[in-house]
N, C-alpha and C positions, 0 to 999 in steps of 0.2 A: 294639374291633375295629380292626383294621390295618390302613390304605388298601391298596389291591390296586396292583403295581407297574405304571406303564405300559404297554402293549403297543409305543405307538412312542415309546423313551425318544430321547434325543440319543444317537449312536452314541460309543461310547466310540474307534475308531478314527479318526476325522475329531480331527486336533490343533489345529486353526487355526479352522474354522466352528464346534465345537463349546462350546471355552471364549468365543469371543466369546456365543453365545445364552445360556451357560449365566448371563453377566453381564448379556445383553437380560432372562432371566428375573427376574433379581432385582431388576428395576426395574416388570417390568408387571403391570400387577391384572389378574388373569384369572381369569374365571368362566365356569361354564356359561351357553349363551344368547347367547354377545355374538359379534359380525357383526367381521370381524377381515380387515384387507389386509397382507399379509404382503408385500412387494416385494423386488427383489432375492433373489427365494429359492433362486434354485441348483436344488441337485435337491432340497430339501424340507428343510433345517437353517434353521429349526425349524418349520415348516409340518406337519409330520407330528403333532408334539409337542402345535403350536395347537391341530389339529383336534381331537383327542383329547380335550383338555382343555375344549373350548368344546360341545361334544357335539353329539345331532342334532336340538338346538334349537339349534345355533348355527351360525354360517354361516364357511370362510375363505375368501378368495379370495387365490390365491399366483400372481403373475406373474414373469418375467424374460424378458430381452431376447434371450436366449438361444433359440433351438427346439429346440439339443440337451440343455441343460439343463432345458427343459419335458417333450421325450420322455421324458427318463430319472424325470422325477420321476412322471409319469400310468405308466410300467411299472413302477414301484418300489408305484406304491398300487393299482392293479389296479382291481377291484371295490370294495375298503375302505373305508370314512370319504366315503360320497355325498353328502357337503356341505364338502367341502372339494375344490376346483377348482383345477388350476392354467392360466394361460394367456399364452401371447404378447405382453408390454406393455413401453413404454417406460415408466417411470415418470414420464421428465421431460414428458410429453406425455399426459397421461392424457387418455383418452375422456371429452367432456361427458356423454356418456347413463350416467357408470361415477357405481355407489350410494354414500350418503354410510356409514362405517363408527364401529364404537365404538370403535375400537380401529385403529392401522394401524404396523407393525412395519416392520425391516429389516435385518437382520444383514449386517452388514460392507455397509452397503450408501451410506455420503455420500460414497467415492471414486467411484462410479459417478455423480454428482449435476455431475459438470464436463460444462460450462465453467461455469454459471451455477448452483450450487449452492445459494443462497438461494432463487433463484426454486423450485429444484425443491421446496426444504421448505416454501416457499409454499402450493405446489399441493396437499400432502400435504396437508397443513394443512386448505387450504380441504373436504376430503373428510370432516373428522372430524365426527361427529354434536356436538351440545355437551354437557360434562362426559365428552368424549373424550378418550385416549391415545395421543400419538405416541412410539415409541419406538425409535431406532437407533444400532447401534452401529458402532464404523470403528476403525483403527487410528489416533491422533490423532498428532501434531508430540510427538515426541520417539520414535518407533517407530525401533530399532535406530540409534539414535542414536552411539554407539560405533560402528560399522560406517560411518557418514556422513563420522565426523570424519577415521577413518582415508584416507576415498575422496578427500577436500578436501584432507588432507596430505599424499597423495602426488602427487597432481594440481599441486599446488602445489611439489611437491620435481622434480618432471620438467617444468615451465613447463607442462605441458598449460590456456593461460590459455582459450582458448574454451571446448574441453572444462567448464574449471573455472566458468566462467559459466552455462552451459547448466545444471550440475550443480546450482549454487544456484540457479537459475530453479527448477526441481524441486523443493528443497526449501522455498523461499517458497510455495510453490504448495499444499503440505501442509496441510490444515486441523487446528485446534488445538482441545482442549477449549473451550477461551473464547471461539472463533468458533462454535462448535457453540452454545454458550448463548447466543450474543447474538444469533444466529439466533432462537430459540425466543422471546427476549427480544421481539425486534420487531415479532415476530408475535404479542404481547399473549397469550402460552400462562401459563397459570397453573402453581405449582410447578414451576418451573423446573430441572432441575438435569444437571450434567454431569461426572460420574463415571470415575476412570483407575483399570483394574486391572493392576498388570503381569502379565505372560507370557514368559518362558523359552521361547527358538528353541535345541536344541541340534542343534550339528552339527559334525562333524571337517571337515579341513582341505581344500582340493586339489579332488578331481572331487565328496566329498560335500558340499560347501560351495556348489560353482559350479553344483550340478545338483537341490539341497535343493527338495523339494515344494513347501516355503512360501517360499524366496524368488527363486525362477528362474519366470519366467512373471508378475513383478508386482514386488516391489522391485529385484531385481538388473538387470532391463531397464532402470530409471532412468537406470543409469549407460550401460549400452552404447549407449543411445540417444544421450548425450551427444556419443558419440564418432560421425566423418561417417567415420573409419578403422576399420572392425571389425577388421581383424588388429591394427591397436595394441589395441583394446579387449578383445580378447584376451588379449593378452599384458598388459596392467597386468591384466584383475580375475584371471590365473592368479597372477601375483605377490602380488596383496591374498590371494589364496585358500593360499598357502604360512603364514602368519602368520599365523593366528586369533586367535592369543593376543590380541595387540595390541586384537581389537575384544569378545571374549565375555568373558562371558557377555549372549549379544544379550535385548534384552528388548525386546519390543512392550506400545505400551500400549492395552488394550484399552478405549477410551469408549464411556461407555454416554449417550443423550442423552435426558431425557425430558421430556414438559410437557403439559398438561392445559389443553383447550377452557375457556372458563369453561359453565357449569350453563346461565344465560340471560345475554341482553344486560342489561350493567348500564343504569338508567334514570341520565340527567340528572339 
């Protein structure tokens, strides 16, 4: 007999939060029954999918920092799935009186973890039941890489040198699969591991390039912020944005980070 298809699959129109979970999934054990913190959830990619699957002996709790992203996700689920909650939280700053989980997820969620990104996977950490599952995913160092090198060479061809500093500040600033692991490393998590998939951003040249869903409102700001002159910063990313060629095919790489409580404290 044929499993019956989800009722709340990952939407096939989300291009950006969905291939990220879709590589969160392929990394997390997930069963009926298990108690699941979803963080950084947006308006419910992949919290809809958790609940669904953990059932109504299982528990999720989906928070973000966000209230209008919490609104949209409690009207999106109505009445539906009364064990999956979403609520109001800063991750980096979790409530002491908040329950310890079997599980605790995060789609696209270790760019949100600045300024102090270790300590926040600490925290997480410290939440997971043992023989527990933490598992998130982010765009890591090397995300649209081609599109970086192009921003440095011409920064570099029109002396913009502050600009061009700031610009590398930003990208050191990037965390990297191997930061993501040696996080999980420190933190004595058992099976360790931290996985790159690539991702294909397509997009034409000019206003659909400079105004593209996925990277106006979070990578292209990098650069404008750079700049203390927005009319200049205008006018360079309209000219990055005539010449595509030069940087695409853009590929994001999607990491997946995952690692496992140990069962009990090892004895001496």
């Amino acid at each position: 007999m044929n499993a019956q298809p989800p009722r709340w699959p990952l939407p096939k129109h989300d291009y950006w939060s969905t291939p990220f979970a879709v590589s969160l999934l392929q990394h997390l054990d997930l069963q009926p029954g298990l108690r699941i913190l979803d963080i950084a959830c947006g308006h419910g990619i992949p919290a809809f999918y958790l609940a669904e699957q953990v059932g109504p002996t299982g528990e999720v709790l989906a928070t973000d920092i966000s209230v209008g992203q919490v609104a949209r996700a409690r009207a999106i689920q109505g009445s539906q799935l009364p064990w999956l909650r979403f609520e109001c939280m800063d991750m980096r700053v979790l409530a002491p009186n908040l329950p310890t989980f079997d599980r605790i997820t995060g789609n696209l969620s270790v760019m949100f973890f600045r300024p102090n990104r270790f300590e926040a996977v600490r925290g997480l950490v410290e939440r997971l039941n043992p023989g527990g599952q933490l598992v998130l995913t982010f765009p890591s160092y090397g995300t649209f890489d081609s599109l970086w090198q192009s921003v440095d060479q011409a920064m570099t061809q029109q002396g913009l040198i502050k600009e061009r500093e700031r610009f590398q500040d930003y990208q050191k600033e990037r965390p990297s699969a191997q930061d993501g692991r040696s996080w999980l490393e420190q933190l004595d998590l058992d099976r360790v591991g931290a996985f790159e998939y690539p991702l294909e951003v397509k997009t034409g040249p000019g206003y659909e390039f400079l105004h593209h869903p996925l990277l106006r409102g979070g990578f292209l700001d990098d650069v404008y912020e750079c700049f203390e002159d927005q009319s200049l910063a205008n006018r360079f990313m309209t000219d990055i944005a005539q010449d595509i060629a030069q940087f695409t095919p853009l590929i994001a790489q999607r990491c997946v980070l995952s690692g496992w409580t140990r069962a009990q404290l090892e004895r001496p």
